[in-house]
N, C-alpha and C positions, 0 to 999 in steps of 0.2 A: 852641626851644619845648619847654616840658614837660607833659604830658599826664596826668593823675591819671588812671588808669581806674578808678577803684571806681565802681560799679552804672554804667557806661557799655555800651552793646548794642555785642558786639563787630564786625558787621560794618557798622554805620555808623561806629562808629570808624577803622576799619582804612580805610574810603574815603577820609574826609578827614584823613587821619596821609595816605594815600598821595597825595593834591593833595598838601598841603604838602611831602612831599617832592621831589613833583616841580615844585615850585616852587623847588627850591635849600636850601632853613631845612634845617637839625638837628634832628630830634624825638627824643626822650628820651619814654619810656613810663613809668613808674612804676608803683607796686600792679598787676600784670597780672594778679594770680592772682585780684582782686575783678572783672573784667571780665563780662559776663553775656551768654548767650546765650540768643534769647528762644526759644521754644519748647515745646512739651510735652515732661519729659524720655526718656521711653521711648522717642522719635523720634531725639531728639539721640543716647543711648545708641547706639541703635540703627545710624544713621548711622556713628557713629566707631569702630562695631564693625568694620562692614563695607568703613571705609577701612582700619582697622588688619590684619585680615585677607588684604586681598587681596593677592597676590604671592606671595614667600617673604622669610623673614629674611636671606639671603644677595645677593639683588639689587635688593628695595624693592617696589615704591615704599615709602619710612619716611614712617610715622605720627610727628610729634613728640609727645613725654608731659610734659616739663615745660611750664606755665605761659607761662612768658616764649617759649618754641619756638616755642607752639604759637601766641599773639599774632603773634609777627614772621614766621610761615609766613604767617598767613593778609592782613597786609600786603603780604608780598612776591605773594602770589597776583592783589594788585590794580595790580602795578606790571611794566610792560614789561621782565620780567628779562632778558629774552636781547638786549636795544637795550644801549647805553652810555649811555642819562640812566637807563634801571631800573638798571643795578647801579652806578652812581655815587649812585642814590637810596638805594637799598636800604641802603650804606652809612654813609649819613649817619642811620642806624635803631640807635635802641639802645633796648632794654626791660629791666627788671628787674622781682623778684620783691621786693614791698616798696617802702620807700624809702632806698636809700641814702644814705649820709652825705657821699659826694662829688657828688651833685648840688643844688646850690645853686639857688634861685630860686623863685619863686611857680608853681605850675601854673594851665594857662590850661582855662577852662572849657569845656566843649560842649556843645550842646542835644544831646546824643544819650541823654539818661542815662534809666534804666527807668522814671522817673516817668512817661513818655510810653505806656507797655504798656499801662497802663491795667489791674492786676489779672491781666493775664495770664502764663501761667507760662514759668518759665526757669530755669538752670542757671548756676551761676558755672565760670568756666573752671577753678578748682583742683577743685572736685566733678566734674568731669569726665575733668580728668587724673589723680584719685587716683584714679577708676573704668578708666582705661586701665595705671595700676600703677606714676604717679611716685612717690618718695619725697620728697615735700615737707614 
């Protein structure tokens, strides 16, 4: 299964990417960097501030910065990683930045895309991770 995220709300994405994986399919992520999270952004900032912060650099917990990371973090967040069907799921998880040239096939649709927000504000995940200091 292949997955367009552009203007898709990332954490209803990341639910049903994580059914279907634990249904057994292959999901392929595409565009991750167009992905959107709804919210007011000073919140969201704000938030990922305070994830990235906390700890030290030497023993974590790691904030991911890229895009595609930061997508398949918050997947894996929805799937029983420490069981054997989450990391055999988890597995079968691959996202990219774009669309590559080796993945073949039609991307399949979701109702989960911001047209649903209704005017309300949000954040795309690459303006989020260039605000945490990826080089994308």
């Amino acid at each position: 299964m292949i997955v367009d995220g552009t203007d898709l709300i990332l954490g209803r994405m990341a639910s049903k990417v994580a059914k279907v994986l634990l249904g057994g399919e292959e999901v392929t992520i595409i565009n991750a960097e167009k992905v959107v999270i709804s919210g007011k952004r000073k919140e969201i900032f704000s938030k990922y501030k305070a994830r990235r912060d906390r700890g030290d650099v030497y023993k974590g917990p790691f904030t991911p910065r890229m895009p595609d990371r930061l997508v398949r973090r918050t997947v894996r967040g929805m799937l029983p990683r420490k069981k054997a069907k989450g990391i055999t799921a988890l597995g079968k998880l691959s996202v990219h930045i774009g669309a590559p040239v080796s993945v073949k096939g039609k991307p399949e649709q979701m109702d989960v895309s911001k047209g649903s927000l209704k005017d309300q504000k949000y954040v795309t995940v690459l303006e989020l991770c260039q605000w945490l200091g990826a080089k994308v």
